[in-house]
Residue frames relative to the residue before (quaternion, step in Angstrom):
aa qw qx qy qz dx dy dz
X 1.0000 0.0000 0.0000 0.0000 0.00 0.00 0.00
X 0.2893 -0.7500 0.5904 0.0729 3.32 -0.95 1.02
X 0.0130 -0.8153 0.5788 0.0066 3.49 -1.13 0.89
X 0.3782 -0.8263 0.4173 -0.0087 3.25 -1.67 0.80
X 0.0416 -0.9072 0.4183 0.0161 3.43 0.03 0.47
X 0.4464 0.7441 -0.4184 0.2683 3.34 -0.61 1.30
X 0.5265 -0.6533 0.4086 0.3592 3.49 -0.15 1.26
X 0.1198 -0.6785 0.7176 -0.1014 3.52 -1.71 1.06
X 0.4729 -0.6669 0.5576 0.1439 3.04 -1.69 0.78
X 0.1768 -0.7098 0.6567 0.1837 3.98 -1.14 -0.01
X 0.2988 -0.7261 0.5987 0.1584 3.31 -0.60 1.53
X 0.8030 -0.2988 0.3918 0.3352 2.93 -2.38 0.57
X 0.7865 0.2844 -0.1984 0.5110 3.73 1.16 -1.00
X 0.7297 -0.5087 0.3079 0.3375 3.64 0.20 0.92
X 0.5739 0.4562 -0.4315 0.5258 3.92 1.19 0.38
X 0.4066 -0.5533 0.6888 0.2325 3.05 -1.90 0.85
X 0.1014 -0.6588 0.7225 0.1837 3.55 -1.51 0.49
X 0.1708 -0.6156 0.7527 0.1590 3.02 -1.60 0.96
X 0.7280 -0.4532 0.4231 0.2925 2.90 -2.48 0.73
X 0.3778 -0.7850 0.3895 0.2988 3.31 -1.12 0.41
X 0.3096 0.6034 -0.5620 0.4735 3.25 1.50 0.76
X 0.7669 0.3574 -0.2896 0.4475 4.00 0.70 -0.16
X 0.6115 0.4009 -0.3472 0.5872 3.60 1.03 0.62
X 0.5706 0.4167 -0.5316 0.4672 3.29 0.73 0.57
X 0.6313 0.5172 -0.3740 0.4407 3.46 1.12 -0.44
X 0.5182 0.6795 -0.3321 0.3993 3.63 1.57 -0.49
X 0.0288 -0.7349 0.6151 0.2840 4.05 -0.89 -0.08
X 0.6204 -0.6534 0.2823 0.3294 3.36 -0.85 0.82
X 0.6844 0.4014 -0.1074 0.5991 3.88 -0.48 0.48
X 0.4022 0.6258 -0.4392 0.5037 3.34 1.30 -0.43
X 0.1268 -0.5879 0.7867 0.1391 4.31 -1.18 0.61
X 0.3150 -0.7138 0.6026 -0.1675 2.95 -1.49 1.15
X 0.4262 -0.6887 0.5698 0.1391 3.86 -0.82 0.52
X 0.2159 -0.7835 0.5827 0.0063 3.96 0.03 0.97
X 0.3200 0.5621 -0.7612 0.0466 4.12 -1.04 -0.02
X 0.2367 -0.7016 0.6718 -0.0186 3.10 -1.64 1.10
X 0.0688 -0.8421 0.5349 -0.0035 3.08 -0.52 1.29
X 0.0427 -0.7828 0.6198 0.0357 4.06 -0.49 0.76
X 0.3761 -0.6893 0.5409 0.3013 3.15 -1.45 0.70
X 0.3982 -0.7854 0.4297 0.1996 3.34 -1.24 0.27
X 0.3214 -0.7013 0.4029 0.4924 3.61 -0.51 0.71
X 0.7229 -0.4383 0.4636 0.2653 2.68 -2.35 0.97
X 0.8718 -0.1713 0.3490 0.2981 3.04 -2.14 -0.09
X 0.8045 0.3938 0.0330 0.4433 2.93 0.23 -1.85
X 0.6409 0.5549 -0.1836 0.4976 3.62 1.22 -0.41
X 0.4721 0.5223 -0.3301 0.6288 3.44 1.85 -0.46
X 0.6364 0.6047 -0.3785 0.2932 3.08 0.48 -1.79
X 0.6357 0.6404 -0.2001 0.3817 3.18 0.84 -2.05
X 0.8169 0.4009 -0.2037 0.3613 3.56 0.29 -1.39
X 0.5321 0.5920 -0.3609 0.4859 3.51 1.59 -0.51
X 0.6891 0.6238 -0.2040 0.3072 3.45 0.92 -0.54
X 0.5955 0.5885 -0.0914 0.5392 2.65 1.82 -1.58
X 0.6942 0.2199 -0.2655 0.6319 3.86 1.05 -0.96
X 0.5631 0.4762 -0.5647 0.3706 3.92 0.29 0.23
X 0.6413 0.5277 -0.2509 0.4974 3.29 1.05 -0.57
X 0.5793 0.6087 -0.1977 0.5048 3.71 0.95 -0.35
X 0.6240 0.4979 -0.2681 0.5393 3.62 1.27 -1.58
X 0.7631 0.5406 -0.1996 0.2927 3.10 0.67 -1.78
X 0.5687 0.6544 -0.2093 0.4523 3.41 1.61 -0.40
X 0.7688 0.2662 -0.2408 0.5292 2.95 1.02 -1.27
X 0.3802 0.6430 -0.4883 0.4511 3.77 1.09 0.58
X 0.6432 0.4565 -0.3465 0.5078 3.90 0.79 -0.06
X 0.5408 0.6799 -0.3666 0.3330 3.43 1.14 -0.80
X 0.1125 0.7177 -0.6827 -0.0790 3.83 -0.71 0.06
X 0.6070 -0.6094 0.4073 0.3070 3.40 -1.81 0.37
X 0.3348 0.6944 -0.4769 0.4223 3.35 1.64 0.58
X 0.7191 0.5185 -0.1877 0.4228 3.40 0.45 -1.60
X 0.4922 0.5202 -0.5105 0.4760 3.53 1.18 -0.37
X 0.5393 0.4293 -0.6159 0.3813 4.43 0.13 0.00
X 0.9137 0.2646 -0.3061 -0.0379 3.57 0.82 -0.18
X 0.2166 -0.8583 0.3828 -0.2642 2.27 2.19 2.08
X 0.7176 0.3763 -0.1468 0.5673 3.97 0.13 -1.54
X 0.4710 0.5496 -0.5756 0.3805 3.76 0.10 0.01
């Protein structure tokens, strides 16, 4: 078995595209083996995002359905 390595995109529609320096090496009809590896955010990148929606909750905790009149403004 022969393997390949090389970073890919995910389109807007839900397909990976590989490079065509790796589909010439493909034969068509040919089934294939797939692993998908993603990186993961870091420490600090959780950290970050916990902040960002703690900060978001806490916001929309001030909000009342009064203040919605000044939605139309």
């Amino acid at each position: 078995m022969k393997a390949y390595e090389f970073p890919a995109n995910v389109t807007t529609e839900g397909k990976i595209e590989l490079p065509n320096a790796i589909l010439q090496h493909l034969a068509n009809n040919q089934q294939v083996k797939v692993i998908i590896l993603v990186n993961e955010p870091t420490e600090e990148e959780q950290e970050e995002a916990a902040w960002h929606r703690l900060a978001a909750e806490q916001l929309l905790k001030g909000y009342s359905e009064d203040d919605a009149i000044y939605d139309t403004i």
